[in-house]
N, C-alpha and C positions, 0 to 999 in steps of 0.2 A: 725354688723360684723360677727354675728354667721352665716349669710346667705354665706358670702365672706368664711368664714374659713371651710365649710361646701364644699365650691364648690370645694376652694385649699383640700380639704383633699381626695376628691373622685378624682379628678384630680392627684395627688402622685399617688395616689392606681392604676389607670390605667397607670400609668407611671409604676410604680416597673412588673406590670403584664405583658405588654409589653414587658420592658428588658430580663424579666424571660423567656416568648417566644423566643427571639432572642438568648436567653446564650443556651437554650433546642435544636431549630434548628440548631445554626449554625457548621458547619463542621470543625470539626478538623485539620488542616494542621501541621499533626507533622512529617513532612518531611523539615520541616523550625523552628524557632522559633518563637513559639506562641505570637497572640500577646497579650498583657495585656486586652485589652479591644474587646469583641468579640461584631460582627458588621457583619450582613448579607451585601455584595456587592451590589451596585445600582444594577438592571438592567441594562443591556448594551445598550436596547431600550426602548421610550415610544410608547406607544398607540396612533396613528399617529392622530387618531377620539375622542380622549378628547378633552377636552376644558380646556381653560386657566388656568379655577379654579380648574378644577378637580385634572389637573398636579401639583400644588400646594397642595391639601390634603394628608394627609399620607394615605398610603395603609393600614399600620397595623390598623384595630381598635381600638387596646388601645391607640394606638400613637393619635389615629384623635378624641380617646373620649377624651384622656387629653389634647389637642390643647384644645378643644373646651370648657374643662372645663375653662382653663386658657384665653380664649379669653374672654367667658363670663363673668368674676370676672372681668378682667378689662374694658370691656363694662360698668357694671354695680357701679363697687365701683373707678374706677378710679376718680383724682378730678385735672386732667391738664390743670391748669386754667394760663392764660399770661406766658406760657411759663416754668410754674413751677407748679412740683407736690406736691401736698398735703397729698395724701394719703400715709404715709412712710411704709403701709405693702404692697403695691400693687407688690413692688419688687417679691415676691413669685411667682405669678403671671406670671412674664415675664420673672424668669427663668425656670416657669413649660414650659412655649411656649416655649423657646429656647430650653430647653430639646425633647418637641416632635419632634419640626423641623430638630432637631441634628439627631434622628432616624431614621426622614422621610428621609434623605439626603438630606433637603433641608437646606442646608448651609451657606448661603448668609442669607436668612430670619432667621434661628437660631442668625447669628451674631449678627442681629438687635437688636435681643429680647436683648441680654447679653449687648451689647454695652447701652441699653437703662436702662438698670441697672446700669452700670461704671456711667455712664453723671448722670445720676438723682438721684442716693443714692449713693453716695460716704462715707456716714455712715453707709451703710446697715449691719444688720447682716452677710447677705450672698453674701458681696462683695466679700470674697477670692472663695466661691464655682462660682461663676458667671465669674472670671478672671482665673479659672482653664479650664470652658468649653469652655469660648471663645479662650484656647491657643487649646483645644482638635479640638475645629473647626478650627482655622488655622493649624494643621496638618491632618485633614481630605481634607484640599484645597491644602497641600501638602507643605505647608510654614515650614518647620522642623526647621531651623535653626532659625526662627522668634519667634516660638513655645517655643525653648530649651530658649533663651535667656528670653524669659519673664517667663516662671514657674521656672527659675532663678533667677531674679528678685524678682516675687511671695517669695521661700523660703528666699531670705534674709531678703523681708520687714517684713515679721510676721515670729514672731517667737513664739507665744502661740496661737498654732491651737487646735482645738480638734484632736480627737484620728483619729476621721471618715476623717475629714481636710487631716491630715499625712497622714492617708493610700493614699486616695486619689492623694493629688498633688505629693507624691512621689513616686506612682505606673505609673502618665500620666508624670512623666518626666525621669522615667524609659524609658518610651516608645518613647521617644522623642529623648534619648542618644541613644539607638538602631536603630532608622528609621536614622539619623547621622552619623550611625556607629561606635561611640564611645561605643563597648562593658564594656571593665573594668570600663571605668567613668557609664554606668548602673546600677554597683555592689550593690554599697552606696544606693542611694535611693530605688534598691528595697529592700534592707536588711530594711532600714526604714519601707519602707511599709508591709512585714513581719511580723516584730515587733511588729505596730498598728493595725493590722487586727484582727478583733476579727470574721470574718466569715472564717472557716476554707476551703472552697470552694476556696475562696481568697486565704489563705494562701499558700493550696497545687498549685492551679495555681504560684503563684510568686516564688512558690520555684523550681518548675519546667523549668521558663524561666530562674531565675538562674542559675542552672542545665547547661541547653542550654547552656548559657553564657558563663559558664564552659570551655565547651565543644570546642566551638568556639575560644575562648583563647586555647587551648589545653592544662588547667590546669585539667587535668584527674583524678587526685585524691580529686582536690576541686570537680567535676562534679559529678565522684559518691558519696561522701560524701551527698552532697545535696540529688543529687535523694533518697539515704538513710532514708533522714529527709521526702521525698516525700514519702517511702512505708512504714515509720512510723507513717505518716496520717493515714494508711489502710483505714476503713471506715467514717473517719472523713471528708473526700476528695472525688469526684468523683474516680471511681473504674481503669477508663481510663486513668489518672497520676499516681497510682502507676503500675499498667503494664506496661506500657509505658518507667516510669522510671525503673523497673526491665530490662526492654530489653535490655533499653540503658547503664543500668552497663555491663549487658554482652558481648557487643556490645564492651566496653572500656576493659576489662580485657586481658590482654596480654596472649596470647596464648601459650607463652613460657612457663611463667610458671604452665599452668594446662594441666590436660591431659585429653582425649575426653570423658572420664567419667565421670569426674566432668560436663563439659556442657553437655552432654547428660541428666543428672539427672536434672541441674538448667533447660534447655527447659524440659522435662520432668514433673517435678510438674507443671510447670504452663502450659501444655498440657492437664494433666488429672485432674487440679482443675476444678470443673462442675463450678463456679462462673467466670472462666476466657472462658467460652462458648463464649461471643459474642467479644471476642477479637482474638479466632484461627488465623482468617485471620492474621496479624498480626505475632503472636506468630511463625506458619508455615511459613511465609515469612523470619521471621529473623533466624530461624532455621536453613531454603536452604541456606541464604547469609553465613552463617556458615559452612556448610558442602564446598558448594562453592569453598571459600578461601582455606578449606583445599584440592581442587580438588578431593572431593569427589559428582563428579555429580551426579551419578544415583543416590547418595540418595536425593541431591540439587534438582534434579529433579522430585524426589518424591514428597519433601516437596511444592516446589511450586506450584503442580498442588494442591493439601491439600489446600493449601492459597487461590487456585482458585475457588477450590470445596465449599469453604465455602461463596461466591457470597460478595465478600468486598464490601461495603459500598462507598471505598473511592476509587474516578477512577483512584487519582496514582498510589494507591496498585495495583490495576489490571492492570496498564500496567508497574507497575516495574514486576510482575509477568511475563506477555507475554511478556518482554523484555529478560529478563533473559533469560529465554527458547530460545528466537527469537535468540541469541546470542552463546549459548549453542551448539544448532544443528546447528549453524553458524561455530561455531569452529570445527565443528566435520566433516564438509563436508557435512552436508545433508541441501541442501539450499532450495529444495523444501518444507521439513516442516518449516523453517529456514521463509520463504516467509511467511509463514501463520501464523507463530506468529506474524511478522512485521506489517502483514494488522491487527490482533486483536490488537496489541499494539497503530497501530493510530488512532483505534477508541478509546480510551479513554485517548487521546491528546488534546489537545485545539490545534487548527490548526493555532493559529495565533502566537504560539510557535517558536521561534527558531529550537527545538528537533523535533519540527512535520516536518519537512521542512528536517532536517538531516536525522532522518530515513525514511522519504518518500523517499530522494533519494537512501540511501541503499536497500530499497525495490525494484526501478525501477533496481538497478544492477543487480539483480536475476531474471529481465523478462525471459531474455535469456538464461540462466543457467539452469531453472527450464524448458523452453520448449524445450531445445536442449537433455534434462535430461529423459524426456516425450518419445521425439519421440527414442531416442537410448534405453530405457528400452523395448518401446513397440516393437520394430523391432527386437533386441536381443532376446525378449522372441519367438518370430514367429520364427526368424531362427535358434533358437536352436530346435527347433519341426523339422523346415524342414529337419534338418540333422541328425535327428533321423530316425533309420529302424522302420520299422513296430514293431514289440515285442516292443524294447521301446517306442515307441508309446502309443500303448496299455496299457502297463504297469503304464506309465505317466498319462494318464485317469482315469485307472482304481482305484490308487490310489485318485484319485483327487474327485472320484464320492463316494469313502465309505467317505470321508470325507465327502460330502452334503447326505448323507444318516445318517452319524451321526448328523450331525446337524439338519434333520429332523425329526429325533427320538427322540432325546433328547426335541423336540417341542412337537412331540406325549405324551412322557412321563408323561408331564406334565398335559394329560385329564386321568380324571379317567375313569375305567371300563365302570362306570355307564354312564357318559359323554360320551364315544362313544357308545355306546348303545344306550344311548339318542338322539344323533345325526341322526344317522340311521333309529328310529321310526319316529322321525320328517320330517325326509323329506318322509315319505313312508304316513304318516300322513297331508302331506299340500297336498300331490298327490290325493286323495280322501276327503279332508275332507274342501278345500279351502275356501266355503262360513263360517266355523265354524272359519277358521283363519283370515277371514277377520271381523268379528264381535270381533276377540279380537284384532284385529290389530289397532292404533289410525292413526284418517284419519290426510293424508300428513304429515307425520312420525314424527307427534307431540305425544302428552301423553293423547290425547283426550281432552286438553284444562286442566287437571289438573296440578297441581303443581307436584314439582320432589316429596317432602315431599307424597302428596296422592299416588303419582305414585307406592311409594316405600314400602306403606303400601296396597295396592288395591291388590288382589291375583297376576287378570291377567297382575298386572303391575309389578311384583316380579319376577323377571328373573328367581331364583333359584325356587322357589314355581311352576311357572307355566313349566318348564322344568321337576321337580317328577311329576306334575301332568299327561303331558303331558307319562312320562314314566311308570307310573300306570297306567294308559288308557289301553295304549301297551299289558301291561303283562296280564291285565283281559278283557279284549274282541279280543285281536287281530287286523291282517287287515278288521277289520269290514266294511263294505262299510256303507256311508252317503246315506241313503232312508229313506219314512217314517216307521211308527216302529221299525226304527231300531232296538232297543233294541229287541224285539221279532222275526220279520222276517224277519232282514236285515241278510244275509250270513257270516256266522261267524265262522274263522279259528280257530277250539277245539284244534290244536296241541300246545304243552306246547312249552313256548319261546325256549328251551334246543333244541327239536326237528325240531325247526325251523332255527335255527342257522345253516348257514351251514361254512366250512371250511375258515377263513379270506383272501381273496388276498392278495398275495402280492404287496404290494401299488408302488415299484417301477419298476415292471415287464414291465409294459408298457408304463412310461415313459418315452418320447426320453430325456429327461434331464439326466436321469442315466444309458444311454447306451453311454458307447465308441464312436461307430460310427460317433456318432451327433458329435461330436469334430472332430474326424479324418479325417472327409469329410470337413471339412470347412481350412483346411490346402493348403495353395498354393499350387499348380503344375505344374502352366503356367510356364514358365521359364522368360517370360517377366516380369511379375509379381515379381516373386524371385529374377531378376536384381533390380527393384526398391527398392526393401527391402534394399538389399544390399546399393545400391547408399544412400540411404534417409537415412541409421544406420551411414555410412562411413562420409558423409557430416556431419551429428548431432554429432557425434565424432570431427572433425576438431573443429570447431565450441566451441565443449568443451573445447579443447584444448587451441584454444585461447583465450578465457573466463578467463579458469584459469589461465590463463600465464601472462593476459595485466591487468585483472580487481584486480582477487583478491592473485596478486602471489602466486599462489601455484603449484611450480613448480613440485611437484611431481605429484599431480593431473593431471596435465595437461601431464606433460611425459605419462605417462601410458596411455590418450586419443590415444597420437598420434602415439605411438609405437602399442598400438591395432590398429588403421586406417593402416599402415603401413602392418600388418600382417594378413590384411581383404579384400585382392584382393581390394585394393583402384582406383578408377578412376586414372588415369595420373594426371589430371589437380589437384589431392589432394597429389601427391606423392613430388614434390618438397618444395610447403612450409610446409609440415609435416617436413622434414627435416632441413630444416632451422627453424623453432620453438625449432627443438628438437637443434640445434645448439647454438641458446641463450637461450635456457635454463640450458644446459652443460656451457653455459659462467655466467648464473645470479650464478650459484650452486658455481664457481669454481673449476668447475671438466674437469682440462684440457685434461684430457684422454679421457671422452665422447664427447669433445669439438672438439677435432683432427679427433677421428673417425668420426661423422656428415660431419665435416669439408671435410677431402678425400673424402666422400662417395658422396658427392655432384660435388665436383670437377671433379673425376675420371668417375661417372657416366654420369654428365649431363655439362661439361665440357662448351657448348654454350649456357648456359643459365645464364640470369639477376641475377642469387643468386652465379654464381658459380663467376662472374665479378666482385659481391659485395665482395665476400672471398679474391678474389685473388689481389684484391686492395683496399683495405679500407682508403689509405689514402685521396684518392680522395674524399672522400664520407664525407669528414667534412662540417662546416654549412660555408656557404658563406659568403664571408665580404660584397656581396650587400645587401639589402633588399630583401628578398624571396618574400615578397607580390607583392611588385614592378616588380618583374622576371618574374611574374604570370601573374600577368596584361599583360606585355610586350609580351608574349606567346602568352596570350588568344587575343589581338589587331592580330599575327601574322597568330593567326588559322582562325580569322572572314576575314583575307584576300588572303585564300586558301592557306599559306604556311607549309601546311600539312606537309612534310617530314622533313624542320626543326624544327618545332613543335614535332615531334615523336622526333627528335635526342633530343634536349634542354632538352623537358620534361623529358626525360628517364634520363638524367644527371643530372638533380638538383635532382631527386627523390631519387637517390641515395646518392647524397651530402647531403640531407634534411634528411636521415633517422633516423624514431626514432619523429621527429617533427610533429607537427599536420599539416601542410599544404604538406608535400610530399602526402597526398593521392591525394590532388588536382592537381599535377601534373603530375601524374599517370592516372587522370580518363580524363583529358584535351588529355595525349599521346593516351589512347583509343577513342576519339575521335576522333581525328587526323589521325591515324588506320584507320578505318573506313571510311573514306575519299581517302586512297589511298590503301586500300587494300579489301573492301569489308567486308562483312555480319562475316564470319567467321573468317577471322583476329580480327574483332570487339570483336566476343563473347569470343576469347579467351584472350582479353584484357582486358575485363571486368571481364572475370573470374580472371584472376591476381590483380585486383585492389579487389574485392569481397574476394578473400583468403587473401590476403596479409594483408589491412586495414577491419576486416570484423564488427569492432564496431565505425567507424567513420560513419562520414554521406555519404561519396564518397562512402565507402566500401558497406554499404544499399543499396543506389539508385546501384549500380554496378549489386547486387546479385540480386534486381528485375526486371534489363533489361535485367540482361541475361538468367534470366527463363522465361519472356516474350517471348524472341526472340524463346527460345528452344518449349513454348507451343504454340506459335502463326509463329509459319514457313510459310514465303512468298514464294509460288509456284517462283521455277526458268522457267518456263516455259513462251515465251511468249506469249500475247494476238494476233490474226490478226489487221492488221495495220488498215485493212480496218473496224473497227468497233469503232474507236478511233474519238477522237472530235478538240483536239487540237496537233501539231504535231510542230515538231524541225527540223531542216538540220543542221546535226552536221558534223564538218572539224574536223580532228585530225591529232597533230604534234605533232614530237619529239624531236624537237627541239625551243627553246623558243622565240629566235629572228624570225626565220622564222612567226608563230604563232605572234608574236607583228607588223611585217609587213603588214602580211596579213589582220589582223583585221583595221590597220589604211585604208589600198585600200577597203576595202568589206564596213567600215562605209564611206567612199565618195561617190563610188558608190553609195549607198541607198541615199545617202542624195539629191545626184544629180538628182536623179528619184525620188524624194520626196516617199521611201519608210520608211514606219513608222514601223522597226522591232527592236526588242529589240535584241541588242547583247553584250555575252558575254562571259570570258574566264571560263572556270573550269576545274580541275583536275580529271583526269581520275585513273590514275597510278602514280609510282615515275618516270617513263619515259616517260606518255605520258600525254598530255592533250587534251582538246578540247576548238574548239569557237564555241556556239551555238546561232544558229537563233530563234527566237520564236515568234512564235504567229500566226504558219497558220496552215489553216482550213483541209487539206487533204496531205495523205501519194503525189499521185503527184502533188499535189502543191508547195509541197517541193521540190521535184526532179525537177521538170519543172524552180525553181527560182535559183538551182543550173545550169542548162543548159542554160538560161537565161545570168547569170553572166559570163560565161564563152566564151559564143558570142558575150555578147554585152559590157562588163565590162572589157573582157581581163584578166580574172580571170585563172588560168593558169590549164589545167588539171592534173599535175601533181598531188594537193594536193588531198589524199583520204577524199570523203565525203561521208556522207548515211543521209537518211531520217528515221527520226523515231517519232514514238507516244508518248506521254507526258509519260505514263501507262509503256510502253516498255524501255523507257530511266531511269524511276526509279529502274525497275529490272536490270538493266544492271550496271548503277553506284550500286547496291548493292553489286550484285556477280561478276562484272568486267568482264563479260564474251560476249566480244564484238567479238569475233570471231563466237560464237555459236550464236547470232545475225545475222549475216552478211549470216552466212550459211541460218538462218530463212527469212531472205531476200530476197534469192538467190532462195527459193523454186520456 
């Protein structure tokens, strides 16, 4: 048995060294309560290219030598004969293997080993330690209430455990009442466990979940009592639980009653203790959260770049840091820094987070904000130049350039005398002396295959040694020239360095970077140019405006956009909903005085327009008792069946009924279709612009704003093509009246049918007064004219109705710009 107890004894010993590893590695989360028993997290994935067995071994070596210790022993000394074991120490044994397996995370095989101890030694010595692991493995399978109820059990049945026993099962059913959420029922047994602990590591841990526990009850005076007991451990304990707990008293002490010099002093010492060094992070975190509360940012904000600066360990810390801040210049209006804490904050999120999901979408609100923020900073700064005279101009530069002149100085400053001197030898020295520098130069700009160490110690490899040398050279021979003999007949300048020197240039004389000019000239002139500026500042302003108004109410913000657009020669097409923005936002403030004024100003001014309709009757504009979706549908069936003009009236009237609702922009950008249909290119674009201003963060208001900058970059020539070049062609009738046009078409399709002609006909909308039926699908301008004179002879087709012949190419320009006269005249040439 000495060989058995020999193998269990080396197998403990990589057990305890193992654990040791794991309690050393594992990460602190003291943003939660700690748990009792620390445990590295599985991997989330395996190694797709193991094999069965492998996934089965523990990763940790100590874990997989003490498996193997314990497998071996019972290979070798087990005695499971009919069913029953003989050897009553073998127990040991198979709770060392449940112990690795517990480590390994392999849980189900742990159970085995503990289960196989219950069944077979039911007098074991270390039956109670064996029914404690097996409850720990059912809460690592997540069984809690199965867990609490048998370490329940467990303490009723024995009641003379050892010391080690006690610590034990009432430290893991501490742990059991907390994963439960039964905090106060926790109290009792870890106070037990406390008690029996005779490793003070143990202790300060248990006193510190208490602590928590505390905390969580929001019994504040038992919480820092305890932590107390926790930094009266000092070095008895990990150094990490009393800091910790020190933070979190101050954390709890009521601010009422102290004043900012006592916490200044309490952060304070344990700032400048050198032994509280690798806890700063930390320490300057809870410092900012301090300052913070009291709304004192700029120092909060000091503090937490501190916490930053010191490169945390733990990735909450770093992104409650870059939170803080991301929030901070959030509240303050500046949402483009605001943006850039938020991207650092989610990188050190776990993305499959709730919170990563919440502030990723706070992030995407600032796309817009931060680029409409961009382009009106960079236009503002150009047209304040432009509206600058010359003097200020110049003046504006000129300051701007001593300022990179100081800051190139201040780079100079920092070479010594000798250093530029140096400098100047050297390159007058590789100019003449090349083969000598290429002998010290190492090839393909290695170290000549030495080490950095030889590099460092070798003359020519000593930067600073080989630069004097290089500068003594200089002072006692001169521009020498490289020949042979040189030393005796190579041509050598005897004037002393002093004499040689001649007066320093000035380094910035002929720089185009530190002349004026170079700026001044690159200043707009064009006046087309200085229009765009304008328009692209004025639009990025609206834009602002509604940003701040719809996303993140800030009605002031957003006032001051549009009152500057307003005051910025703004396009037309930006002048009416600037004023209606500015109108509810005098109505969000409840300032009915600025409410009134908007109010007339739009009435009085723009009296036939869609905003002044919406003021001047609002009661119309309530939500519908139909279904809107329903209404929509009902439309959009009305639009695919060319009933354009009621489509524009319908649309325009739920839009206002719907206002405020997420689907009036859908009927809004249906009525600019509809537009478009009966009025052409430019009714279109100016609908589209209405839906683009009006909705400009829906999806309608999007797709709006990039079809109508399409249309404006991509302009279809109104001119048209010669007929005579065209491939497929129309005979188009047009009426003005609707019944006439429904007669017609019924005689014109008998006709064809009768002469078995195979043409496609059908009606479409020209105007709100006119329509057309068109022919389609023949090959030539007179072919068309000839099937019109055709029908007229032989069909009975009555001259009166006006017809023309037109090309596929020529009929799309025409339904665009509506411009069927200017047609007729191109016809006529």
């Amino acid at each position: 048995m000495n060989t058995y107890y020999n193998t269990i004894y080396h197998g403990n010993l990589a057990i305890d060294n193992g654990i040791q590893t794991v309690e050393d590695e594992y990460p602190e989360n003291y943003w939660d309560i700690l748990p009792v028993e620390r445990m590295q997290e599985k991997p989330p994935t395996q190694d797709i290219f193991e094999t069965k067995t492998q996934k089965n071994e523990a990763k940790n070596p100590d874990f997989k030598r003490a498996e193997e210790k314990a497998a071996k022993a019972i290979q070798k000394h087990s005695m499971y004969i009919a069913g029953e074991e003989y050897n009553y120490q073998i127990d040991e044994a198979f709770i060392l293997l449940g112990k690795a397996r517990y480590y390994s995370h392999r849980y189900i095989q742990a159970k085995d080993a503990f289960r196989y101890v219950l069944n077979h030694y039911p007098e074991s010595s270390g039956i109670v330690d064996a029914k404690i692991w097996m409850e720990k493995v059912n809460m690592r399978l997540n069984y809690y209430e199965l867990a609490l109820q048998n370490l329940l059990k467990i303490q009723s049945e024995y009641s003379d455990l050892t010391e080690e026993e006690q610590t034990h099962l009432n430290s893991i059913l501490a742990e059991a009442h907390i994963l439960n959420d039964n905090y106060s029922q926790a109290i009792e047994p870890l106070n037990k466990a406390i008690y029996f602990a005779k490793d003070n590591n143990e202790r300060g841990r248990f006193l510190y979940i208490k602590a928590q526990l505390f905390d969580e009850l929001n019994q504040v005076d038992s919480a820092n009592y305890t932590y107390q007991k926790v930094i009266e451990l000092n070095r008895k304990s990990p150094r990490d639980y009393m800091i910790h707990a020190k933070l979190e008293q101050l954390k709890n002490i009521d601010q009422d009653t102290v004043d900012y010099a006592f916490m200044k002093s309490q952060y304070g010492e344990l700032i400048e203790n050198r032994e509280n060094r690798p806890f700063l992070d930390f320490i300057y975190f809870d410092f900012a959260e301090y300052h913070n509360s009291l709304d004192s940012i700029d120092l909060a904000v000091n503090y937490y770049n501190k916490s930053l600066a010191k490169q945390p360990q733990d990735k909450y810390l770093y992104s409650r840091d870059y939170l803080r801040l991301a929030q901070i210049y959030f509240d303050r209006n500046n949402y483009k820094t605001a943006g850039a804490y938020y991207d650092s904050t989610l990188t050190h999120i776990d993305k499959s987070k709730r919170e990563y999901r919440l502030i990723a979408k706070k992030r995407k609100s600032l796309d817009d904000v931060i680029k409409y923020e961009g382009i009106a900073n960079e236009k503002d700064s150009i047209i304040n130049l432009i509206e600058m005279d010359k003097k200020e101009q110049l003046a504006y530069f000129n300051d701007y350039i001593e300022t990179l002149k100081e800051e190139a100085q201040s780079v100079f400053a920092q070479q010594s005398a000798s250093q530029k001197a140096l400098n100047n030898s050297k390159s007058a020295f590789k100019s003449g002396n090349a083969k000598a520098q290429n002998r010290l130069s190492a090839p393909n700009g290695t170290n000549g295959g030495r080490s950095s160490s030889g590099a460092a110690s070798f003359y020519f490899y000593d930067t600073n040694q080989a630069q004097r040398g290089l500068l003594n050279f200089k002072q006692t021979w001169g521009n020498i020239e490289l020949a042979d003999n040189w030393k005796y007949g190579g041509k050598r300048n005897t004037k002393s360095s002093v004499e040689e020197e001649k007066p320093e240039e000035n380094p910035f004389e002929n720089d185009p970077k530190y002349q004026p000019e170079t700026y001044i000239s690159q200043i707009p002139t064009d006046q087309n140019i200085i229009d765009s500026l304008w328009i692209d500042r004025n639009f990025a302003y609206y834009q602002l405006g509604v940003i701040y108004k719809e996303k993140f109410k800030e009605y002031d913000l957003s006032k001051i956009r549009f009152e500057n657009l307003l005051n910025s020669k703004p396009e037309e097409r930006l002048i009416l909903p600037s004023l209606y923005n500015l109108y509810l936002i005098a109505e969000a403030q409840n300032n009915n005085s600025a409410k009134n004024q908007w109010k007339n100003k739009i009435i009085n001014d723009h009296p036939e327009s869609e905003y002044a309709a919406l003021l001047l009757n609002p009661q119309q504009f309530k939500d519908s008792e139909n279904n809107p979706q329903n209404i929509y549908e009902r439309l959009y069936r009305l639009y695919k069946n060319q009933q354009y003009e009621y489509v524009v009236q319908q649309a325009g009237q739920y839009a206002k009924k719907l206002v405020g609702r997420p689907i009036a922009p859908k009927f809004e950008l249906l009525k600019a279709f509809a537009i478009a249909k009966i009025d052409g290119a430019e009714a279109y674009k100016e609908a589209l612009n209405y839906v683009a201003l009006t909705y400009p963060q829906s999806d309608e208001g999007k797709f709006a704003q990039k079809r109508y900058n399409d249309l404006k970059q991509k302009v279809r020539s109104q001119e048209f093509k010669p007929d005579t070049d065209q491939q497929i062609y129309k005979l188009v009738y047009r009426f003005d009246n609707l019944e006439d046009q429904k007669t017609f078409k019924a005689e014109l399709l008998n006709a064809f049918e009768a002469n078995d002609y195979n043409f496609k006909v059908t009606d479409e909308v020209y105007t709100s007064s006119q329509s057309f039926t068109v022919v389609h699908g023949l090959k030539s301008l007179l072919g068309a004219q000839g099937l019109a004179e055709i029908l007229i002879k032989e069909e009975g087709v009555s001259e009166e109705i006006n017809y023309f012949a037109i090309s596929n190419e020529n009929y799309s320009i025409l339904q665009i710009y509506k411009n069927l006269d200017q047609y007729l005249k191109h016809l006529n040439k």
